[in-house]
C-alpha positions in Angstrom: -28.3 15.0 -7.4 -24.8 16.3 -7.0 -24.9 17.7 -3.6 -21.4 20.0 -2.2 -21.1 19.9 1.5 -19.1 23.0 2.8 -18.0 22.9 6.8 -19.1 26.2 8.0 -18.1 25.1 11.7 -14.6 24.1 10.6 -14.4 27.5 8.4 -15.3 29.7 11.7 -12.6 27.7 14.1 -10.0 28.4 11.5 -11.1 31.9 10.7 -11.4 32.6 14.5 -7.8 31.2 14.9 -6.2 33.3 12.5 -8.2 36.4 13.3 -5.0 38.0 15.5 -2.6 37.6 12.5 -1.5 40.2 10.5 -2.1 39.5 6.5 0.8 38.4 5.4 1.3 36.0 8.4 -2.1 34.3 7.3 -1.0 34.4 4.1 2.4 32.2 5.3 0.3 29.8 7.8 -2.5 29.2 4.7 0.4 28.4 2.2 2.5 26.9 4.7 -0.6 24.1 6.0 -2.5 24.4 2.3 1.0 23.0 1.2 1.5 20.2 3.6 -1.6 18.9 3.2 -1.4 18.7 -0.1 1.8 16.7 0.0 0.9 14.5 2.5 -2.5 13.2 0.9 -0.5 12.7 -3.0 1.6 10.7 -0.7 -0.8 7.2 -1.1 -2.5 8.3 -4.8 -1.8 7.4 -8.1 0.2 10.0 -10.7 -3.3 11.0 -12.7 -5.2 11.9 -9.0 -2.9 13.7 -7.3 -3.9 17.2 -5.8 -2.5 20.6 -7.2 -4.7 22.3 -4.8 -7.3 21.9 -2.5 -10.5 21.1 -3.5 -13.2 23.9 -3.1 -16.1 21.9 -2.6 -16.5 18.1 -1.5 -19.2 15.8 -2.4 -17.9 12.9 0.4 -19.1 14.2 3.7 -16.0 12.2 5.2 -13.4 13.6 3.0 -14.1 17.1 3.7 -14.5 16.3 7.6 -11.0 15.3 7.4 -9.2 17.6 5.2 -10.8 20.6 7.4 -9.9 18.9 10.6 -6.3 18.3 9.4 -6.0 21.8 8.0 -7.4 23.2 11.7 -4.6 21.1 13.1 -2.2 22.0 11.2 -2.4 25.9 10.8 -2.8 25.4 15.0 0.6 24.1 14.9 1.9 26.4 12.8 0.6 29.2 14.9 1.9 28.1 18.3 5.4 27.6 16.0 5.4 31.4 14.7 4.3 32.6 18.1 7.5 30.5 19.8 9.6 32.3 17.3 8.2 35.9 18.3 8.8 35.2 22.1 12.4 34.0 21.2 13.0 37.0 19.4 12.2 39.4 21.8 13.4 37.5 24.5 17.3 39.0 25.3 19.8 37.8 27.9 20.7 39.9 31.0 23.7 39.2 32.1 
């Protein structure tokens, strides 16, 4: 029985947290966190199991626990990080 487990809580939170962006700055964050991910879990496999992408579907209720979490955690970052830059922009000296 080859059964695919799908977060639908982790999905919302990260849907819900990206839901003030415009669509290109999801489009950076999703790369940006898709990307880092990515690089971080090749980091411990062997050549022939390495990630290109990430995985649609899971069949390891663990493993996709954990990749959602650490995607949730790190688009979070990345948000607070492009927010920071925003309020530095616009922020101006009066001298």
């Amino acid at each position: 029985m080859n059964k695919f487990i799908r977060l639908k809580e982790h999905r919302d939170k990260l849907n819900n947290m990206l839901s003030r962006l415009s669509f290109n700055e999801k489009k950076y964050i999703l790369k940006k966190v898709d990307e880092r991910i990515i690089k971080s879990s090749n980091r411990l496999l062997e050549e022939k199991d390495k990630f290109k992408k990430l995985p649609k579907r899971f069949k390891d209720e663990k493993v996709a626990s954990i990749i959602h979490l650490t995607r949730n955690i790190f688009a979070s970052h990345e948000i607070d990080e492009l927010y920071k830059t925003k309020r530095s922009e616009n922020i101006r000296v009066v001298k």
